[in-house]
C-alpha positions as CSV (number, residue, x, y, z in Angstrom):
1,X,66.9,-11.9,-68.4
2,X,65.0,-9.9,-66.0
3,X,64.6,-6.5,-64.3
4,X,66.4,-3.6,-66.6
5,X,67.9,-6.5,-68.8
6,X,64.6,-7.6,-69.5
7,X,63.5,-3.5,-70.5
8,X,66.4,-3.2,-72.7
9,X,65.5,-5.9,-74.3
10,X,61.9,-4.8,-74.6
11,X,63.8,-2.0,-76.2
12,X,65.8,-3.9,-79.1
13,X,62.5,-6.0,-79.6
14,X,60.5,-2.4,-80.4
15,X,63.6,-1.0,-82.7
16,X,63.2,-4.2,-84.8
17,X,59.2,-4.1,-85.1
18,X,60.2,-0.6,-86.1
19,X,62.9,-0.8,-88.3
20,X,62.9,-4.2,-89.4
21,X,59.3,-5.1,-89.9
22,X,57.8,-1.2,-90.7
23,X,55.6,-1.2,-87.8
24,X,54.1,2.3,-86.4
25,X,56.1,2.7,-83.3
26,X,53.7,2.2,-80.1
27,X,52.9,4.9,-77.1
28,X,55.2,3.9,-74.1
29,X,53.7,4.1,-70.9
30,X,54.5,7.3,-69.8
31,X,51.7,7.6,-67.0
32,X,52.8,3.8,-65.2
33,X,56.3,4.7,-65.0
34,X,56.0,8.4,-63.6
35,X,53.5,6.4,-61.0
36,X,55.9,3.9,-60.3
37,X,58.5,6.8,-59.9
38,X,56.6,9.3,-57.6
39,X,55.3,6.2,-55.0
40,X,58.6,4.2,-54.8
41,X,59.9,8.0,-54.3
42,X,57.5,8.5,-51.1
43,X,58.1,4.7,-49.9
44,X,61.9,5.3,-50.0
45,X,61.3,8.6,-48.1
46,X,59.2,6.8,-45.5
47,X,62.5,3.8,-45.3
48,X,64.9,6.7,-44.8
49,X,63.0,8.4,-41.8
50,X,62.7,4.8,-40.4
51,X,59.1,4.4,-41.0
52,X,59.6,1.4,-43.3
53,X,61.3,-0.3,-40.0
54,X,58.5,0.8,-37.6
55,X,55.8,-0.9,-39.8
56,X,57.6,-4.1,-40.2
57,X,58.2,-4.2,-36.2
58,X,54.5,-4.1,-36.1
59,X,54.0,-6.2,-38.7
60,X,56.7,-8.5,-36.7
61,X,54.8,-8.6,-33.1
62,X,51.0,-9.6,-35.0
63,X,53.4,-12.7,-36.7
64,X,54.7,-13.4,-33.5
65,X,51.8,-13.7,-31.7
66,X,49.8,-16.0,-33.6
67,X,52.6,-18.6,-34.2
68,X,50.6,-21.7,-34.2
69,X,48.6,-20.0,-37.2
70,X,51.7,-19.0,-38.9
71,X,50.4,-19.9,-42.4
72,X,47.9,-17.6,-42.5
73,X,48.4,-15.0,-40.4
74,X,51.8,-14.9,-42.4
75,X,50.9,-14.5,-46.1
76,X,47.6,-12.0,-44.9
77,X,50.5,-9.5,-42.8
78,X,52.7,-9.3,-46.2
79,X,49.8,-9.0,-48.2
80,X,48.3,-6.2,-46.0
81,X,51.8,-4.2,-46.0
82,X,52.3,-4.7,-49.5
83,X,48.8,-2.9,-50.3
84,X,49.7,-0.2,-48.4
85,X,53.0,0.4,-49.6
86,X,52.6,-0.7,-53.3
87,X,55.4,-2.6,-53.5
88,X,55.6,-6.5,-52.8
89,X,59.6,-5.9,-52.2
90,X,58.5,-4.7,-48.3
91,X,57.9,-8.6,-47.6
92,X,61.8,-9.0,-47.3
93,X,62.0,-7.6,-44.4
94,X,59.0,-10.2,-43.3
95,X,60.3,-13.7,-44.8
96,X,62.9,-14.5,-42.3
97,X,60.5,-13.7,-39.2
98,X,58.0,-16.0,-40.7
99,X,60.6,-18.9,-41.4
100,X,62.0,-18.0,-37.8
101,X,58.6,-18.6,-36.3
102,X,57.6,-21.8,-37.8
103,X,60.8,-23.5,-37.1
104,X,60.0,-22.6,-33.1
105,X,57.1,-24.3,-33.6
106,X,58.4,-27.3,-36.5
107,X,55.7,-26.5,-38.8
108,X,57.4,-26.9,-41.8
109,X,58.5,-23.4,-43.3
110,X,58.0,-24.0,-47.0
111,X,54.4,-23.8,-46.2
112,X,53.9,-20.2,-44.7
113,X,56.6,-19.1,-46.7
114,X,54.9,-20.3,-50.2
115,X,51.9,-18.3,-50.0
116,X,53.3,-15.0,-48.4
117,X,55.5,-14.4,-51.0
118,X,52.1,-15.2,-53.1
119,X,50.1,-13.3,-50.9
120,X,52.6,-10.3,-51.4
121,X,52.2,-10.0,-54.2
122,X,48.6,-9.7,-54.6
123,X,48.6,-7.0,-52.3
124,X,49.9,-5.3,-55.4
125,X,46.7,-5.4,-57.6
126,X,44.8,-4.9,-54.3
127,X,47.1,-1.4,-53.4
128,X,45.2,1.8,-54.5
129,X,48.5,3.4,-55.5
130,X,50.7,0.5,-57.0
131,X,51.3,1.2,-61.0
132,X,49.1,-1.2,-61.5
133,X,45.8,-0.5,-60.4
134,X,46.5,2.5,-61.8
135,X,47.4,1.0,-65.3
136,X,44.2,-0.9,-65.2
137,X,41.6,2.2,-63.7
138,X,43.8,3.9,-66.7
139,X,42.5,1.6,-69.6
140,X,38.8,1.1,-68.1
141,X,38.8,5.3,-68.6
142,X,39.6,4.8,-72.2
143,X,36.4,2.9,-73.1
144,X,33.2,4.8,-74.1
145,X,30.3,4.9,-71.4
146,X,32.3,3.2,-68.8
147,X,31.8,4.6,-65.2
148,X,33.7,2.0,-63.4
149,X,35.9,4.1,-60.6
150,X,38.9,3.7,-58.0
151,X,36.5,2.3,-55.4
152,X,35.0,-0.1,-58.3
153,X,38.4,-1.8,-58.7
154,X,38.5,-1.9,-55.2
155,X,35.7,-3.2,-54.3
156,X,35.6,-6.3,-56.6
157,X,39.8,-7.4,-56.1
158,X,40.1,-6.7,-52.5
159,X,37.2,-9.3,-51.1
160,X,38.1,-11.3,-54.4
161,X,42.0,-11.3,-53.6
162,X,41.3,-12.1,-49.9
163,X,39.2,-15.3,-50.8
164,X,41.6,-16.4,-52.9
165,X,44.6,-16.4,-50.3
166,X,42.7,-18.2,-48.0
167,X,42.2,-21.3,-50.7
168,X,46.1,-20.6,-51.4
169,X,46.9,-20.9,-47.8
170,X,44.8,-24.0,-46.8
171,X,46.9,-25.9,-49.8
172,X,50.3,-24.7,-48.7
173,X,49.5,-26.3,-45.6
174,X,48.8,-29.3,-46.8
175,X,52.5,-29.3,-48.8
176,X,54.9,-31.4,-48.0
177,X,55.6,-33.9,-44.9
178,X,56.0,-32.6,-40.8
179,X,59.1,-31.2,-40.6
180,X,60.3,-33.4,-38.1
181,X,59.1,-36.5,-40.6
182,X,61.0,-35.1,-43.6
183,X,64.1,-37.7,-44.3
184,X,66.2,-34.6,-45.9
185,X,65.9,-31.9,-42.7
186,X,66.7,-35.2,-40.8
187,X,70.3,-35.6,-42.7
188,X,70.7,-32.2,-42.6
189,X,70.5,-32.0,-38.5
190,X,73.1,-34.6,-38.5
191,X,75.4,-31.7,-39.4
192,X,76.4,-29.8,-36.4
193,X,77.1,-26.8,-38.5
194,X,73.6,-26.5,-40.0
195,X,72.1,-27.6,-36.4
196,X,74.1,-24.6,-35.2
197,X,72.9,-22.3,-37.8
198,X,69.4,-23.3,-36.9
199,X,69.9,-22.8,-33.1
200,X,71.3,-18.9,-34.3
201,X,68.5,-17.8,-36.3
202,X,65.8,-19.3,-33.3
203,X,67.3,-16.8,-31.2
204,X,65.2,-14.2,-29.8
205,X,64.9,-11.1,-31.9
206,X,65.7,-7.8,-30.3
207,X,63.8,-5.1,-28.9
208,X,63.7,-1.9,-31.2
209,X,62.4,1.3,-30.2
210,X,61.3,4.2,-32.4
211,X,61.4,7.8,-32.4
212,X,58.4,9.9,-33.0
213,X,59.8,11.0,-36.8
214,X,59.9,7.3,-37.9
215,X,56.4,7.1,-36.4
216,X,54.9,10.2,-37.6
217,X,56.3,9.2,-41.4
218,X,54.2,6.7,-41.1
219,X,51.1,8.7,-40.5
220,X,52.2,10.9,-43.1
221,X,52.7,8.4,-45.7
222,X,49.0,6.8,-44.9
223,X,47.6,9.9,-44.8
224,X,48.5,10.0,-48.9
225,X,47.8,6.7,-49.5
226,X,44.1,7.5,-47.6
227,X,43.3,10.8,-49.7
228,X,44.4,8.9,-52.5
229,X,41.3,6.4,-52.0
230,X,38.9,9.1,-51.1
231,X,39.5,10.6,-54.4
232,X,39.4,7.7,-56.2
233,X,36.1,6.9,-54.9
234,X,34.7,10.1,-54.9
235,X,36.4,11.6,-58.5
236,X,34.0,14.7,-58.5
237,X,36.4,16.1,-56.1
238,X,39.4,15.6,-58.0
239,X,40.8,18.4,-60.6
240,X,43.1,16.3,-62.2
241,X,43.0,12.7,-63.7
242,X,43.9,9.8,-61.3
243,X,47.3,9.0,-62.4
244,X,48.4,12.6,-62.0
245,X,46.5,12.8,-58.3
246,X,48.7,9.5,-57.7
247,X,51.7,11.6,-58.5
248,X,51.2,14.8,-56.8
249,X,50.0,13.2,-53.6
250,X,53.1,10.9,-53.4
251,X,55.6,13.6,-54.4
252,X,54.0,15.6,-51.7
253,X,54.3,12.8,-49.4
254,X,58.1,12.9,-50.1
255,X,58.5,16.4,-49.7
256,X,56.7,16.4,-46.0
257,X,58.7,13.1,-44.9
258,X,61.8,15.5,-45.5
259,X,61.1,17.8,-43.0
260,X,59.1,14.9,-40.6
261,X,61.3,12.4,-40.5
262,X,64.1,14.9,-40.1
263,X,66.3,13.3,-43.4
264,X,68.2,14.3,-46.3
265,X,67.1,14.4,-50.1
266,X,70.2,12.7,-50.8
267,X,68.9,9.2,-48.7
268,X,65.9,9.3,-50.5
269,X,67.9,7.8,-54.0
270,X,70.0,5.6,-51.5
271,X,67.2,4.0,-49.9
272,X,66.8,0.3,-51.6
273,X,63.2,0.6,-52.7
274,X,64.2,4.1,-54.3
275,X,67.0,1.8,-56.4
276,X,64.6,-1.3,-56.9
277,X,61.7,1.3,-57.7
278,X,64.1,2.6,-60.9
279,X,64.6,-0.5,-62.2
280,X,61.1,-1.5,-62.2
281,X,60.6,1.5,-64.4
282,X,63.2,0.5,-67.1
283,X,61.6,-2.7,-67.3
284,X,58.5,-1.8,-67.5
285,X,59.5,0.9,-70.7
286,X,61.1,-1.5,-72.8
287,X,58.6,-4.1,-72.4
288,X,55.3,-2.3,-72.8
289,X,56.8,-0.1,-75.4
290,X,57.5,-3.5,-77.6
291,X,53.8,-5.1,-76.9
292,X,51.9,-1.8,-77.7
293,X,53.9,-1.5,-80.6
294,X,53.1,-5.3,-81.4
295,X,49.3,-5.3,-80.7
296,X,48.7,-1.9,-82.1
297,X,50.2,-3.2,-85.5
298,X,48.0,-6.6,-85.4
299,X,45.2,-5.4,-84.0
300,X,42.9,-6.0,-87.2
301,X,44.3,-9.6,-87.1
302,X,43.7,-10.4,-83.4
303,X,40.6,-9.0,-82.7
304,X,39.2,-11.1,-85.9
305,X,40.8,-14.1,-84.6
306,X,39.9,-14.0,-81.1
307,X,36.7,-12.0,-80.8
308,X,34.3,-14.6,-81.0
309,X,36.0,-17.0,-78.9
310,X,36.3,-14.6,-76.2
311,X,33.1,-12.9,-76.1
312,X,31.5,-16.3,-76.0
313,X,34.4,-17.4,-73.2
314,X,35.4,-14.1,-71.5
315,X,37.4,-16.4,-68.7
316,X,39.3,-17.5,-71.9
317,X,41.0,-14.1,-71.6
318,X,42.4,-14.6,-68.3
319,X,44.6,-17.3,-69.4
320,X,46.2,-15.3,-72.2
321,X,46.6,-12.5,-69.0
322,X,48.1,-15.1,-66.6
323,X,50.2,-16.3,-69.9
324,X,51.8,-13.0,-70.3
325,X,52.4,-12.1,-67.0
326,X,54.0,-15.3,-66.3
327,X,56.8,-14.0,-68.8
328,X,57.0,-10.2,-68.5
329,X,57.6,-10.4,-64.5
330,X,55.6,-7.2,-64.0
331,X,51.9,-6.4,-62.6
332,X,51.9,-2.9,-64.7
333,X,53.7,-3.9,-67.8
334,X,51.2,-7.2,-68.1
335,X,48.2,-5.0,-67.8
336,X,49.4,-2.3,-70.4
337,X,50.2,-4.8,-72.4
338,X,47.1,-7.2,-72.7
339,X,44.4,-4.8,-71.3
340,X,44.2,-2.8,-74.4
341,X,43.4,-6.1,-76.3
342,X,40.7,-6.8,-73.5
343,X,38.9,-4.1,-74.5
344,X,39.5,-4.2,-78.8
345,X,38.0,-7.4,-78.2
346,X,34.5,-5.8,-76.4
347,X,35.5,-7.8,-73.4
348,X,32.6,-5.7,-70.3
349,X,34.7,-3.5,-67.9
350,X,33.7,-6.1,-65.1
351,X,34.8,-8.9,-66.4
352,X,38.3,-7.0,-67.0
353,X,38.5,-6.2,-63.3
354,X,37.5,-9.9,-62.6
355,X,40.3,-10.9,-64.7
356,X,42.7,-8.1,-63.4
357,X,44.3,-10.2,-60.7
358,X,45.6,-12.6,-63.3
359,X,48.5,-10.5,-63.9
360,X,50.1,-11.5,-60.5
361,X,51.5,-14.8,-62.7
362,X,55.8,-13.7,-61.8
363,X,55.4,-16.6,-59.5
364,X,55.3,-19.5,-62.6
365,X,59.3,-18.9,-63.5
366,X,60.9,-18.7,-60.1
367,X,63.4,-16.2,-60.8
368,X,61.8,-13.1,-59.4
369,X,63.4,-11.6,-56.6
370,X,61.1,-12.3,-53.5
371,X,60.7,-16.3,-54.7
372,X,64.4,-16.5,-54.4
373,X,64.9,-14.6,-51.3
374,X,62.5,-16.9,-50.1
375,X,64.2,-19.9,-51.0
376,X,67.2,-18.3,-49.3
377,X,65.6,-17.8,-45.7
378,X,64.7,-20.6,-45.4
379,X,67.3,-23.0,-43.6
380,X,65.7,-26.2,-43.7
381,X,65.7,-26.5,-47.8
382,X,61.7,-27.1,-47.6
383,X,61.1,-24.4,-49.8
384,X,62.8,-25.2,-53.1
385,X,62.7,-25.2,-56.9
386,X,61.8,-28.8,-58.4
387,X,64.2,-31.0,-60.6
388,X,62.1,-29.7,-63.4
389,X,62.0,-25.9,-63.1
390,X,58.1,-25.1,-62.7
391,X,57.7,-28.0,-60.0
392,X,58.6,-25.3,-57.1
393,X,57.5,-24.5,-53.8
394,X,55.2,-21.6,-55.3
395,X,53.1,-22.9,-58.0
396,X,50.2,-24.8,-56.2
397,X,49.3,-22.0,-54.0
398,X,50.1,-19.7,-56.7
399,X,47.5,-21.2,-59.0
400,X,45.0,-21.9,-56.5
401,X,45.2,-18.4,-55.2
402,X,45.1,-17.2,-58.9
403,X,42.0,-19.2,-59.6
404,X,39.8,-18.2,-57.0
405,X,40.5,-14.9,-56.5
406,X,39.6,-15.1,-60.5
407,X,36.4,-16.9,-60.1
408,X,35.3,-15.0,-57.2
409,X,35.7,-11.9,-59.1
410,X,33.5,-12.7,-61.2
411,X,31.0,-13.7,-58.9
412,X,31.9,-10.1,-57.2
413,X,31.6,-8.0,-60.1
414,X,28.4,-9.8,-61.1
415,X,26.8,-8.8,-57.8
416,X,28.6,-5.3,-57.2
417,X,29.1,-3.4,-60.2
């Protein structure tokens, strides 16, 4: 159960806290999902004008020029795009160029393809406008004293998350044999129709050309994401709060890429991310909607239970983060629902940040979407999930990644804020 199942469920779970136990209902997170709504409203502008195409092109020719280093020029492209667009589902695009290119040069594709999908979706809690970031700037405004910013955030998880898929990619190279030593590709090319299939996707890709609206919806979409920054780092220039600047700036965005990128309102709702946007925002209702309701309730009983432990152990914490994101499948919803107890518990704003990158944990069950398409581009069956469920192609480099980028923003956050 996942995606809008997994909200409705979130739903049911609230309505019997409420109704069956007497809990106080919970605040659901109306700020994260307007966020969610206005950005994957601009993205899906910037896909309809063609924009979307034109970055992944580039993003195409930098993979294809550094072949050889395939496994980490991959996962750092995906994890660049993904922190400009806010949304990890733009590395789809980007999976079956990087299989494509490590075959032509029989490095084995489970590797590369491991720690992109990893990589991508780091970029998330890295990306100045994805929900998330703005879920957790949202909760370090809500404690007394705290001065933290935009540029604070940024400033500790972006070195932090970059450390941390280097160590993820030197491991995924290291996984499983050579390609052309592995017995079960070896079987496989005795079948002339795989062989065949092989042959077709090592074809050379085609030559795309771009007109200047797809191009200039590109500007126009960085532009927002740049102010964006600017007034995150400098807030005495904003007259609103963040997560309302967010929205206005990426509704604007939408409303220039109309006239830009020369396209109807109507393709906006049509576009994929628009449609994978909405769902994100029904799951992320239900489910944060149930925990706040939960925690709020228990709060006495958690915070006398876990205080000490905590503020002794603050890295303690991240564990319960990675824990919980591992089963809500959501950056935002994790950090709305386990911040709040972060800071009940007197955990410091910089050790929160540290921790923050915990919540990219929707690798450990792999279910979510871009682990499966994944699986799926890649021909050769290298990239898999184990007999036993968890054993799968992602979790090393997921947990490695997850550790250091941890552990070094802590080290960060000690030294920058």
């Amino acid at each position: 159960m996942k995606g809008i199942g997994l909200g409705l469920m979130g739903a049911l779970g609230t309505l019997i806290f409420v109704y069956g136990f007497g809990l106080p209902i919970g605040k659901a997170p109306i700020d994260v999902m307007l966020i969610i709504l206005c950005v994957v409203t601009a993205a899906a502008s910037l896909q309809a004008s063609g924009g979307m195409d034109y970055l992944i092109n580039i993003a195409e020719k930098i993979i294809r020029k550094n072949p050889n280093h395939i496994t980490f020029v991959g996962p750092f492209v995906t994890f660049i795009f993904t922190m400009l667009a806010g949304t990890a589902h733009i590395c789809y695009s980007l999976l079956p160029i990087i299989s494509e290119v490590s075959l032509k040069k029989n490095i084995r594709p489970e590797r590369p393809l491991s720690i992109a999908v990893i990589a991508a979706h780091f970029g998330i809690t890295a990306s100045p406008i994805s929900a998330a970031t703005i879920a957790i700037l949202g909760e370090l405004n809500g404690i007394p004293g705290n001065t933290l910013s935009l540029g604070n955030v940024l400033a500790v998880v972006f070195p932090a998350t970059i450390i941390g898929i280097f160590a993820g990619a030197l491991v995924a190279s290291q996984l499983g044999k050579e390609l052309n030593q592995d017995p079960e590709f070896i079987e496989k090319l005795n079948n002339p129709a795989f062989a065949n299939s092989l042959k077709e996707l090592q074809s050379a890709s085609k030559k795309l050309s771009f007109n200047l609206s797809a191009k200039s919806s590109v500007f126009v979409f960085l532009s927002g994401v740049l102010l964006i920054v600017l007034l995150g780092v400098f807030s005495s220039l904003r007259k609103t709060s963040m997560a309302e600047t967010i929205q206005l700036i990426m509704l604007c965005v939408a409303l220039i890429n109309l006239f830009v990128g020369k396209i109807n309102p109507a393709q906006i709702s049509q576009a994929s991310i628009f449609k994978t946007g909405s769902q994100a925002v029904l799951c992320i209702f239900g489910v944060v909607w149930m925990s706040d309701t939960f925690i709020s309730a228990n709060q006495s009983f958690l915070t006398t239970n876990l205080q000490s432990i905590v503020t002794t152990y603050p890295w303690i914490f991240s564990i319960a983060t990675f824990l919980t994101a591992s089963l809500l499948f959501s950056q935002a919803a994790t950090v709305k629902a386990i911040m709040p107890l972060g800071i009940k518990l007197g955990i410091l704003p910089a050790s929160l940040i540290a921790m923050y990158p915990a919540v990219n944990a929707d690798f450990v069950i792999p279910s979510y979407p871009t682990l499966v398409a994944a699986i799926n581009f890649d021909k050769t069956g290298t990239t898999k999930i184990g007999r036993f469920l968890l054993n799968h192609s992602f979790m090393l480099p997921g947990i490695i990644t997850t550790f250091i980028t941890v552990l070094s923003g802590f080290l960060l956050s000690r030294l920058i804020l």
